[in-house]
C-alpha positions in Angstrom: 21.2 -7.2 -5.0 21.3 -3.9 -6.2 21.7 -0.5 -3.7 21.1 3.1 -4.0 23.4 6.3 -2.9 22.3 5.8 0.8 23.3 1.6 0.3 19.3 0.8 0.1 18.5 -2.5 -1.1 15.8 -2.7 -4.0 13.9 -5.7 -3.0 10.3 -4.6 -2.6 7.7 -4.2 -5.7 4.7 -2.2 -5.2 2.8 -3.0 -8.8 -0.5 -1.0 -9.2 -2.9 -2.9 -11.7 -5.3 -0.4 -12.3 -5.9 3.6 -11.3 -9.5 3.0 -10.6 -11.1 2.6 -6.9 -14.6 2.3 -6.3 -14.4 4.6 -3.1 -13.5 7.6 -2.4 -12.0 8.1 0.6 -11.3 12.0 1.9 -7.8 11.1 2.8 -6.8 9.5 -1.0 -9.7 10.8 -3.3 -11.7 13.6 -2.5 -12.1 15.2 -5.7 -15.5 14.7 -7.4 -14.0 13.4 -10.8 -10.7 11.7 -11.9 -9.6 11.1 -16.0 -8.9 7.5 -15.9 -6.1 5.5 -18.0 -7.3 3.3 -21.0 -7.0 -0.4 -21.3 -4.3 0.5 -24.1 -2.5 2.8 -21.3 -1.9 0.2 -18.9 0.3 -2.9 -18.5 -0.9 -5.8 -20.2 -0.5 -9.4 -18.1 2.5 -10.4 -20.3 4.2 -7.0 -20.0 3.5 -7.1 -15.6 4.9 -11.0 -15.9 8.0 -10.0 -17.7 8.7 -6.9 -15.9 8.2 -8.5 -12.7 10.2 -11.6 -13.8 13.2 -9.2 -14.4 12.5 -7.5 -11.3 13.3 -10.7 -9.4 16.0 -11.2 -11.1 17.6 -8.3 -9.9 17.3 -8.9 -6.1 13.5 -7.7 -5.5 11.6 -10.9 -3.5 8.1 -9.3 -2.5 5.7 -8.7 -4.7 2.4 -6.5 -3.7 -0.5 -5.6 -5.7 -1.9 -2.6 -5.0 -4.1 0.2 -7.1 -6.0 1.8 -6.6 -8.4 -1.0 -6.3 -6.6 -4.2 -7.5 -9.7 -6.3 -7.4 -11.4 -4.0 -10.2 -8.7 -5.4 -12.8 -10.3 -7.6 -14.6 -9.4 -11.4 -15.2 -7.1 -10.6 -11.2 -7.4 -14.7 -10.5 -5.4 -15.3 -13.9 -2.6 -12.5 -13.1 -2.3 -14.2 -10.0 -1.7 -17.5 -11.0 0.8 -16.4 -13.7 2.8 -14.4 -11.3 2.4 -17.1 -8.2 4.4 -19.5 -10.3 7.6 -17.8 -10.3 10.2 -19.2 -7.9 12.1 -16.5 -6.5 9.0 -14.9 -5.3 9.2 -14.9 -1.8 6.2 -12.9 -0.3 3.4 -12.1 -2.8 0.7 -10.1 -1.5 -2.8 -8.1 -2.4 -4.2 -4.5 -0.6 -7.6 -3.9 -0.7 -10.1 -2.2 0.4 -12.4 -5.2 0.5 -15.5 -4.2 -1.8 -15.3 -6.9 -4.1 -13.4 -9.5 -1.9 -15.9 -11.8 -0.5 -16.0 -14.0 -4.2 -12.8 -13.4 -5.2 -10.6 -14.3 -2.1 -10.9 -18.2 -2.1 -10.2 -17.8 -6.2 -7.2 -16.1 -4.8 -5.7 -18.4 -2.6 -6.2 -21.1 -5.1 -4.5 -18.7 -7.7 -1.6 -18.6 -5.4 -1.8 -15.5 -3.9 0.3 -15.7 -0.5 -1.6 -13.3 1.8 -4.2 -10.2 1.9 -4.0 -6.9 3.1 -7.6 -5.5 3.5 -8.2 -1.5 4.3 -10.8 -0.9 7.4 -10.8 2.4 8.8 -14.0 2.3 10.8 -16.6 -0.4 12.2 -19.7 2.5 12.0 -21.3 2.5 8.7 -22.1 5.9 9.1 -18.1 6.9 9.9 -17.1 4.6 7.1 -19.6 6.3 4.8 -18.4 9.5 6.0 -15.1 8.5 5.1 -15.3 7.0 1.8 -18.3 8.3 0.4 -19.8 5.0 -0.2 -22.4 3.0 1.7 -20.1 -0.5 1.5 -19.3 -1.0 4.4 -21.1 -4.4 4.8 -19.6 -5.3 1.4 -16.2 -4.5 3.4 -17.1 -7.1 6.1 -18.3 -9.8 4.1 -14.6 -9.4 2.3 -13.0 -9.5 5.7 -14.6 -13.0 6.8 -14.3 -14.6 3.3 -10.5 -13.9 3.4 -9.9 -14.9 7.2 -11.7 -18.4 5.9 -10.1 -19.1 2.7 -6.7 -20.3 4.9 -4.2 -17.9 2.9 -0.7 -19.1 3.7 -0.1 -16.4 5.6 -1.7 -14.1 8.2 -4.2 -11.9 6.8 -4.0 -7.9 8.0 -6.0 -4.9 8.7 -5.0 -1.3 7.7 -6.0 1.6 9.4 -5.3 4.7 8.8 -5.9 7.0 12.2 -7.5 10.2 11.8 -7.6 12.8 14.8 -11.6 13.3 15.1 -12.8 10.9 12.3 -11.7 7.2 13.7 -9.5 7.7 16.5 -11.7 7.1 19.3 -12.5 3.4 17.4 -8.7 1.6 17.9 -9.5 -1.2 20.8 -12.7 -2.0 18.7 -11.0 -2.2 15.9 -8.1 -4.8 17.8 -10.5 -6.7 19.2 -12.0 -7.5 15.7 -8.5 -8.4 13.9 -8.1 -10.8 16.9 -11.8 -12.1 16.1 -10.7 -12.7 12.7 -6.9 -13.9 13.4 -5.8 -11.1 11.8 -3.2 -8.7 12.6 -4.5 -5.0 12.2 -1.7 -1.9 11.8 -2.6 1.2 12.7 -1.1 3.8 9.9 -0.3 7.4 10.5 -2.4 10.7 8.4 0.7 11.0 5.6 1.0 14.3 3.4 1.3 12.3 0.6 -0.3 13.9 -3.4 -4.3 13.0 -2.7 -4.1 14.2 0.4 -5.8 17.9 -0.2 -7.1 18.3 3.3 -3.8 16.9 5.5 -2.9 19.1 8.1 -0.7 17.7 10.9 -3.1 18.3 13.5 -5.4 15.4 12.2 -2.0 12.9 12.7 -2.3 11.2 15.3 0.7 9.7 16.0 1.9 6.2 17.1 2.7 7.5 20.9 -0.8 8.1 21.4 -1.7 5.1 19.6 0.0 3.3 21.9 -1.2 5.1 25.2 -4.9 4.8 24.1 -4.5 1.2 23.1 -2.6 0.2 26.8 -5.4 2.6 28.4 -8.1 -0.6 27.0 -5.8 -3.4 27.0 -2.9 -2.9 29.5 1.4 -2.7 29.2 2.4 -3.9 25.5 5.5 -5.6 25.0 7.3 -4.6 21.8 8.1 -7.3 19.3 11.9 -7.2 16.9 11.1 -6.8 13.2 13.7 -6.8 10.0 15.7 -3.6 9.6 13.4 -2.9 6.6 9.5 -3.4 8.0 7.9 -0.5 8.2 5.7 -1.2 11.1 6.4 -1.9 14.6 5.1 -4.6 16.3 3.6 -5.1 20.1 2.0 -8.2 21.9 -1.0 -7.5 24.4 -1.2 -10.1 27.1 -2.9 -12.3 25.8 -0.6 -13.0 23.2 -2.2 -11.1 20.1 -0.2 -8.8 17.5 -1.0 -5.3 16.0 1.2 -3.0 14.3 1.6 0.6 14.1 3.5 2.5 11.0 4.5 5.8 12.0 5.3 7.0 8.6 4.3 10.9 9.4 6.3 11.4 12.5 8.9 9.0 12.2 9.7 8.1 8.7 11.6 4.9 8.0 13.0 6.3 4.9 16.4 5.3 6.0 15.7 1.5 5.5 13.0 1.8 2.6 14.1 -1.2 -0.1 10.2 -0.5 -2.2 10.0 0.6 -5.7 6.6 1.2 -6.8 5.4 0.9 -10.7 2.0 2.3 -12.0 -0.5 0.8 -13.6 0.5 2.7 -16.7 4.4 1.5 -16.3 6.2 4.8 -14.2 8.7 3.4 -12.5 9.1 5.5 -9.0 11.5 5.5 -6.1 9.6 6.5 -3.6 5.9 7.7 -2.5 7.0 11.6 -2.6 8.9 11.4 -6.1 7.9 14.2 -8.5 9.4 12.2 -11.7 9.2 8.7 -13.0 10.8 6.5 -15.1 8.5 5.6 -18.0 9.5 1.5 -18.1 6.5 1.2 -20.5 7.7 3.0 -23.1 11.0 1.3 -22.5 9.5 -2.0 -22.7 6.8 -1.0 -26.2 10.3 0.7 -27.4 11.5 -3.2 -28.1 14.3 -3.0 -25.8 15.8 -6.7 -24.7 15.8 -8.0 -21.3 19.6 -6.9 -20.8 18.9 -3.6 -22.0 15.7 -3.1 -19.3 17.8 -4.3 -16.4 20.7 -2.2 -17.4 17.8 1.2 -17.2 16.0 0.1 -14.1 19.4 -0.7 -12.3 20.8 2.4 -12.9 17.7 4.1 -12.0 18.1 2.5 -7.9 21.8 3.3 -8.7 20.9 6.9 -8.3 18.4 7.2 -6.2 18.7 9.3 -3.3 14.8 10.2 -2.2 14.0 10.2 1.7 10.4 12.2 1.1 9.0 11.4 4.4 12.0 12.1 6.0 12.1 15.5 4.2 8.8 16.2 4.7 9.2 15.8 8.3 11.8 18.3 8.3 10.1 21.1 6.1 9.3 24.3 8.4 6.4 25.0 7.0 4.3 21.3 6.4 1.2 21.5 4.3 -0.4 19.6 1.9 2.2 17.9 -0.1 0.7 19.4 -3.6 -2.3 21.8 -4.2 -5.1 20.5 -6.7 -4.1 22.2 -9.4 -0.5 20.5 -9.6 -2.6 16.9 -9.4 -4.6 18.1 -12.4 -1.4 18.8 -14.1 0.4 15.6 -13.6 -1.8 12.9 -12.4 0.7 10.3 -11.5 1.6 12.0 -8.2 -1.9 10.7 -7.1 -1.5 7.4 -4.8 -4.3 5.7 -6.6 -2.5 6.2 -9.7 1.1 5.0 -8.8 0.0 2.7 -5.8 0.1 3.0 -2.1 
């Protein structure tokens, strides 16, 4: 296991597949056009295998696929398979948003993929439209019930992110269709992270009301114990189901964070709010040996010493974390482009 200054395990990889997403949501993309990476810029299937073989090999035991939009990379069934077979791997798991879900999650689960993580932020097709500039939120749905039939391994979950005067007004709704579906839904905090243009900190809602709107519908919660390292917290309704809540704008779990995150493109970073990356693909296309690339990725945890939410949380004067033109100039601050 290896630890950073503030004695932070690495053990979580966030591995983006592609930069591309075929929504647009306000809170992620709301630019009208993006400069996409080449095929030739990203990670091939034997680089991601060997990197993440090395990456288990160093301590890390979760494995999530993220983009962007993961299911737009093409031959995903094939990557799954390759990286399903390697024994150390714990957890493996896949965020969506669910567009192109509903004929790809049973090729998943026979691929080997462990469990899903599908993106919902509204049940109104006009609200969802609203949010993510495309009509698809059927196509969403259809995903939805194709993955809570194809009998994953493991519990499929809902994300939400809760916006003050877009969908917060829709949580019991929301609850009550995860429990439909046997799913666990987590609602997530409005975070300032590069994308965001429009975050302001009166649109967070934050898990305290979460919590007093949800018991409002559903009555007392009882709180549930997690790992030191989860980011959400847990709560049990009466009738025994589970939701989540991730207060990553008001209270930050930096303290505990053990996720590295590499893009699509091979920038290693260290956390969501990291201005600078370690380019691992040109370590990798450099022909550096397998002793040589754990010697430069350990002693980038070595040093790390980023809490960016937590800082964030303490700046005075809290915007948006970085205007349009500074995205222009270094696209890899976007989430789509390093993964969420």
């Amino acid at each position: 296991m290896i630890f950073d200054t503030h004695h932070r395990a690495m053990s979580d990889l966030r591995l983006s597949l592609t930069d591309r997403c075929n929504l647009r949501c306000f809170y992620c993309m709301p630019r009208a056009r993006y400069a996409w990476l080449s095929k030739t810029d990203m990670l091939s299937f034997e680089e991601i295998s060997m990197l993440v073989s090395l990456f288990l090999s160093m301590g890390v035991h979760k494995l999530r696929l993220t983009g962007g939009e993961p299911l737009l990379r093409k031959n995903l069934p094939t990557l799954v398979q390759l990286l399903a077979q390697k024994p150390q791997l714990e957890d493996f798991a896949l965020t969506t948003n669910g567009v192109e879900l509903a004929p790809l999650a049973p090729l998943l689960k026979e691929a080997g993929l462990h469990r899903l993580t599908v993106s919902l932020d509204s049940l109104q097709p006009k609200r969802f439209e609203q949010i993510s500039k495309r009509n698809s939120l059927r196509q969403v749905l259809r995903g939805i019930d194709a993955a809570a039939q194809a009998g994953f391994p493991k519990k499929l979950k809902l994300d939400t992110v809760v916006i003050r005067g877009f969908n917060d007004d829709e949580l019991p709704a929301l609850l009550r269709f995860a429990k439909e579906r046997n799913a666990e839904i987590r609602f997530i905090e409005y975070m300032d992270v590069a994308g965001a243009l429009n975050w302001s900190w009166e649109q967070v809602v934050t898990r305290e009301e979460m919590l007093r709107h949800i018991e409002q519908s559903f009555g007392t919660l009882a709180p549930l114990e997690e790992g030191l390292a989860a980011p959400a917290k847990r709560y049990r309704l009466h009738d025994g189901t589970t939701f989540g809540t991730i207060a990553s704008a008001s209270a930050p779990f930096c303290d505990t964070c053990n996720r590295i995150r590499l893009s699509a493109d091979g920038k290693l970073f260290a956390c969501l709010y990291a201005t600078e990356g370690l380019d691992l693909k040109k370590e990798v296309r450099s022909g550096k040996n397998l002793l040589e690339l754990q010697k430069t990725i350990s002693s980038f945890w070595k040093q790390r010493t980023e809490k960016g939410a937590q800082q964030r949380l303490n700046s005075k004067d809290r915007a948006a974390f970085k205007t349009e033109k500074e995205l222009l100039e270094n696209p890899h601050l976007e989430m789509h482009r390093r993964g969420g």
